[in-house]
N, C-alpha and C positions, 0 to 999 in steps of 0.2 A: 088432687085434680087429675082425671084420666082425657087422654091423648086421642081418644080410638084409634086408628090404624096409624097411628103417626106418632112421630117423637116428638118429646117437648122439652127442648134445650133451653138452660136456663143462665144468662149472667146478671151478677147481683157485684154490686159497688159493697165495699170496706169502709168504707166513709161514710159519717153521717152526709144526707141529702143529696147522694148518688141515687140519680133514679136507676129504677131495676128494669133492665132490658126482658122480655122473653120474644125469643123466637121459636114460633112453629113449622116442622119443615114435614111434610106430608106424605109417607112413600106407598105408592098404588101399591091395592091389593094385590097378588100376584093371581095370574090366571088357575085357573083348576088344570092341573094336572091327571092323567090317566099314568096310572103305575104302567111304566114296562116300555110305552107309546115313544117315538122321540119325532122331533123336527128337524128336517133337512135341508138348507140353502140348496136351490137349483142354479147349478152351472152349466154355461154355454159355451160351447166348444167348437172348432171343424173337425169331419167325422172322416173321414178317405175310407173306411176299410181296409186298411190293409193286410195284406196277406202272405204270409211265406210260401209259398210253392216251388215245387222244383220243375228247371224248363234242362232239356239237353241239347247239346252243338250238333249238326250232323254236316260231317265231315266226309264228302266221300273217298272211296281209294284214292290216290294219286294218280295222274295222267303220265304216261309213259313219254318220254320226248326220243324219236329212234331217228339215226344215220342210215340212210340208204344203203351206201357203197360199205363191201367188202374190203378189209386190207388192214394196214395197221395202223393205228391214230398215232399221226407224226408233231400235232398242234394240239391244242383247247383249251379255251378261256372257258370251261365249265368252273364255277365255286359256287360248295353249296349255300344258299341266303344270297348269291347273286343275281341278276339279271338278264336276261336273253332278248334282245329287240329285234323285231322282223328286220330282214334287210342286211343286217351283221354277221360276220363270220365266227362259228363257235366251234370250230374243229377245221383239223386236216389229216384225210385218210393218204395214204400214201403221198402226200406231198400236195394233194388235190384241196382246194379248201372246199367246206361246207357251210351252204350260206343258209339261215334261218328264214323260214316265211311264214307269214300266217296269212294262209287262204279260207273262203269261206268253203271250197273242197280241197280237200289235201290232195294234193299233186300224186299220183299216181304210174305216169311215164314223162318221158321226156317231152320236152317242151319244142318246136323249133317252127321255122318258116313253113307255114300249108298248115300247121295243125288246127284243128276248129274243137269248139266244143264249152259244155260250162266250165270245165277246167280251165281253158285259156282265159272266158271271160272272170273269174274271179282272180286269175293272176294279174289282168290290167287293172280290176280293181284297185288291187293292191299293191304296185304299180303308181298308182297315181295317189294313193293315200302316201305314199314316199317320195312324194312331189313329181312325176311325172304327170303328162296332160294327153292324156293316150283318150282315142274314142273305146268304150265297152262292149266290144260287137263280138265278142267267140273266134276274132280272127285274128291268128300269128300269122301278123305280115314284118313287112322292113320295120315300120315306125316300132310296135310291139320289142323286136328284137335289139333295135338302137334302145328303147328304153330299160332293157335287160343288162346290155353292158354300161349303161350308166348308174344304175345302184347296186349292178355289182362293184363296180369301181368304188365309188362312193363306200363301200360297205368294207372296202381292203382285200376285194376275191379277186380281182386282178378284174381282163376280158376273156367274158365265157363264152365270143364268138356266136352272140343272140343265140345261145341256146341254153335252155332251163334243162338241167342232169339231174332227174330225181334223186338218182343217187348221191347225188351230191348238196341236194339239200335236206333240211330238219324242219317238216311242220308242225308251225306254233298253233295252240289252239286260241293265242289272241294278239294282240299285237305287240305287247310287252310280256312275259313270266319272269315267276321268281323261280329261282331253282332249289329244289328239294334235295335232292339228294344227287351226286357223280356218280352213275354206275361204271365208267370205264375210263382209265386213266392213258395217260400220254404213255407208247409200249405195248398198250394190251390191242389187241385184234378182237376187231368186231366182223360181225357177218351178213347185216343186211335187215337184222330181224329182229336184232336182242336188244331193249333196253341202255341208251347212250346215255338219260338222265331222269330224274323224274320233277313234275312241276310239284312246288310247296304245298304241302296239302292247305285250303283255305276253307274256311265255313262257306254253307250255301243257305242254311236257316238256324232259324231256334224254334224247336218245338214246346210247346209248354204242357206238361203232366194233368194229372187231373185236376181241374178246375172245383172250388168251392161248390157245394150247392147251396150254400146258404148267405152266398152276399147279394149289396145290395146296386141295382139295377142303377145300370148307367154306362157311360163310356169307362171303358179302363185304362191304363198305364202299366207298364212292367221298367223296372228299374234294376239294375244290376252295374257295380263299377259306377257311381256316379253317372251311370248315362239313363235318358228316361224318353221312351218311345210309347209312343200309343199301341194299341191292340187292334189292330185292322180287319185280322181276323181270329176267330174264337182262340184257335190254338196256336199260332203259326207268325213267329217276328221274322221279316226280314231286311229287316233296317241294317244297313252296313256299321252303325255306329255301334250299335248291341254286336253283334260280331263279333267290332272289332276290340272291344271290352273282353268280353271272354275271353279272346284268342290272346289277351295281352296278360291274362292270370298265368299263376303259377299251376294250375291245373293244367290247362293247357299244354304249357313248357314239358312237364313231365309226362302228358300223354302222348305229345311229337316225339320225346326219346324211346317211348315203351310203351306203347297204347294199352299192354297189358297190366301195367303198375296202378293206372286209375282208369276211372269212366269219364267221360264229357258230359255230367250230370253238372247244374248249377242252381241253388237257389235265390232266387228273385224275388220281387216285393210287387205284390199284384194289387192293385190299387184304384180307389174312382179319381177319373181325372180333374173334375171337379167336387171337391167333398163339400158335403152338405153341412148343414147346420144344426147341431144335436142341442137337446140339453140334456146334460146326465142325472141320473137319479137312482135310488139305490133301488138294486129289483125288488125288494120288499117292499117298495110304496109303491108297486104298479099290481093294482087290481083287475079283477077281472079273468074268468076262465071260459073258453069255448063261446065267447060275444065280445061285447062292446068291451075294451080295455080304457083304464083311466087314472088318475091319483089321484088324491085326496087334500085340495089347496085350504087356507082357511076359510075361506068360504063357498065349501063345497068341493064336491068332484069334479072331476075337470078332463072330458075324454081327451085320448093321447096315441099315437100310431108308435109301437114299438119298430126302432129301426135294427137293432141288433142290443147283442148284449156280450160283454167280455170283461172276463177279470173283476168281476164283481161288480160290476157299473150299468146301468141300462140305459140305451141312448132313445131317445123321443123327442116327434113332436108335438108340436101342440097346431089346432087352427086357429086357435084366439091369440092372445098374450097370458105372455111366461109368465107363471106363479115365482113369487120368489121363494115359497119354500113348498115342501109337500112332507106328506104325514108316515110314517110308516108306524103302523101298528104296532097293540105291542101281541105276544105272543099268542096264540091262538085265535085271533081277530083275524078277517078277513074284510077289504075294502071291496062292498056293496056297490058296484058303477049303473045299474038301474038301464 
């Protein structure tokens, strides 16, 4: 007795008047097969783009920090990786201290009763950012002068007798620095004009290198050091947090000892900030040349917008709903998208 496409299993009793079971169990034809051809589950993914690019720190020279007066440095609290705060005493040239400021013009002559000018009014500015309550009018009068000998007091320069000694102070280019480097020690003589310290070198951006031309279109991100900032503009971060990532590498470290030893080159991870929604499929089932692109689902073709393609994978979408598998050919067949 024949089965046709199915098997025909049989159990049968030992015993007289054991009825004979048969069961039939029925396995579907199998589909027709194409020699070569295979099927492939489509997977859905989020797609970032991401990207290795290299971005550099740009670091400018260091700002020089100078002592007015001539003589010989009898004090100073300079330490380099220390701190300088307007208003503080950070040297003594001959016995005379020098007291730190930071104006929005640097002091240029002396200060005193009758002088006018933006020079005075940025020193009451700042002045009163050191808690005094002075009016800002460009004029050294008494109150101005009383409030001179009160942060210099405050500050440990004794009374300088309301009057501001250029030479005797150090302008800060902000109201706090870090100190870079001691050019002159307690001993050495200075002259009015050379270099007393220099401020930390700090980053002021990150530039980014050449850019992809083939990703895909959206906002971006750049991440380096676990920090992750958007891209505000095409080439150009300056987020203090990316900074200050960088500046805490061991690249870094070693370019502040010897800027000659390496470069402030870094690579970063350039990226959409929102990734999109791919499904991957192998670039072999993506048809289509010079027109409409598409793959080949089981029932039919199916157009498809290629988004990229990397490492053997081709990311797409679709405007309908997702095939669960698509076709790739087998060899020398080409998928006809119409």
């Amino acid at each position: 007795m024949r089965a046709g496409p199915g098997i025909l299993l049989g159990l049968s009793g030992v015993a007289a008047g054991v009825v004979v079971a048969l069961v039939a169990l029925t396995v579907a034809a199998p589909a027709e097969v194409v020699p070569g051809e295979a099927w492939f589950p489509v997977v859905l993914e989020e797609f970032a783009d991401s990207r290795g690019i290299s971005a550099s720190l740009e670091v400018p020279d260091p700002q020089v920090l100078v002592v007015g007066a001539s003589g010989r440095v009898t004090a100073s609290s300079c330490t380099a990786g220390g701190t300088v705060a307007s208003g503080s005493v950070v040297a003594a040239v001959d016995g005379a201290p020098v007291v730190a400021l930071a104006t929005t013009v640097p002091l240029w002559r002396d200060l005193f009763t009758g002088a006018r000018g933006d020079d005075v009014a940025a020193l009451q500015r700042e002045l009163n950012r050191l808690g005094e309550a002075l009016t800002v009018d460009g004029r050294f009068g008494a109150g101005t002068a009383a409030a001179v000998d009160r942060v210099w007091g405050r500050g440990g320069a004794g009374d300088p007798d309301g009057v501001v000694s250029v030479g005797h102070t150090m302008w800060l280019p902000a109201a706090s620095v870090t100190v870079g480097t001691c050019e002159v020690l307690v001993g050495q003589w200075v002259d009015g004009s050379g270099p007393f310290a220099t401020v930390a070198r700090t980053a002021t951006a990150v530039r980014l290198g050449s850019l992809p031309a083939d990703v895909v279109g959206g906002a971006r991100t750049v991440s380096y050091g676990g920090v992750t900032v958007p891209v505000e503009e095409p080439s150009l971060i300056t987020s203090p947090e990316m900074m200050a990532a960088m500046m805490a590498s061991d690249t870094f470290r070693v370019w502040s000892v010897d800027p000659g030893l390496v470069s402030l080159t870094f690579t970063v991870d350039y990226a959409l900030a929102d990734p999109v929604m791919v499904a991957v499929v192998p670039p072999a089932a993506v048809g289509g040349t010079g027109g409409p692109v598409c793959v080949q689902a089981r029932d039919g073709t199916v157009p498809v917008r290629v988004v990229a393609s990397q490492l053997g994978r081709t990311f797409v979408t679709f405007d309908g709903a997702t095939p669960a598998e698509v076709r790739v050919p087998a060899a020398g067949e080409r998928i006809e998208c119409g």
